[in-house]
N, C-alpha and C positions, 0 to 999 in steps of 0.2 A: 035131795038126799045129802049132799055137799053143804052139810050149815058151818062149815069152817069161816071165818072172816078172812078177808084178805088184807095183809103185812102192808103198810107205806110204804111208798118206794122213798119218796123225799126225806121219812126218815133213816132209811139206813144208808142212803147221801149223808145226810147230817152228821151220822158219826162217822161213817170213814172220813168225813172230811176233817171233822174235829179230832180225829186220831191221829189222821197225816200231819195236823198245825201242831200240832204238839212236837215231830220228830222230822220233819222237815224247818231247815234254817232259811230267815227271808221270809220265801214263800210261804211259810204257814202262817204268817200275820195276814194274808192275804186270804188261804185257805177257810183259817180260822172264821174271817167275816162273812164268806158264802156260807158256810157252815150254820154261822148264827140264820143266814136268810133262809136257808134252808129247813132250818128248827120253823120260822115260823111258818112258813108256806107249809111245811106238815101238819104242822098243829091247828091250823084255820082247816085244812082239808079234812086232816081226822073229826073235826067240829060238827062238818057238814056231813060228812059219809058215816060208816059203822066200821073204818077201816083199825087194826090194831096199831098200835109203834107206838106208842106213847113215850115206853118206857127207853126205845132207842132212841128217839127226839131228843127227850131229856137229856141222857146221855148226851149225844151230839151236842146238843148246846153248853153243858159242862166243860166237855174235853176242847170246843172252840174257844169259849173264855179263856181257859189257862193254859190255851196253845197261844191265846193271843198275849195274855199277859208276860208267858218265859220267852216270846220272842221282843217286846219292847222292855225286857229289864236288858239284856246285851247293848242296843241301843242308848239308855241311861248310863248305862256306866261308863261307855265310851263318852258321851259327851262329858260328863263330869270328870272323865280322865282328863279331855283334850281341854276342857276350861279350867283343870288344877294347874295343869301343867301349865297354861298361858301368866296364871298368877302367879306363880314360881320364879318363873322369868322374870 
């Protein structure tokens, strides 16, 4: 009677994880990367089963790219700070 599909788990992993890399500093470059393994581990399982999350996979993997991205632009700039500054001298 129950013809409901049942939700991935790995994908709503996926986006908390890719929402924490976003607003955690550091560790969300870290967050971020599980996030993306996480995107794909959902989406090989959604493959095989009739499970739903597609569309929070997706998600998740969006929000971990450009959780990863705004945590390595602080790191660029620092380093081009500390190599202007050596030129300078």
């Amino acid at each position: 009677m129950n013809n409901q599909t049942q939700m991935n788990t790995k994908s709503i992993i996926s986006l908390t994880l890719g929402i924490l890399s976003l607003f955690i500093p550091f560790i969300g470059m870290i967050l971020g990367v599980i996030g993306i393994v996480m995107y794909k581990k959902a989406s090989n399982e959604m493959t095989h089963t009739q499970q739903d999350g597609k569309g929070l996979a997706v998600s998740g993997l969006i929000c971990s790219i450009v959780g990863i991205f705004i945590q390595i632009l602080p790191i660029i700039g620092l380093i081009s700070f500390l190599s202007a500054k050596t030129v300078i001298e």
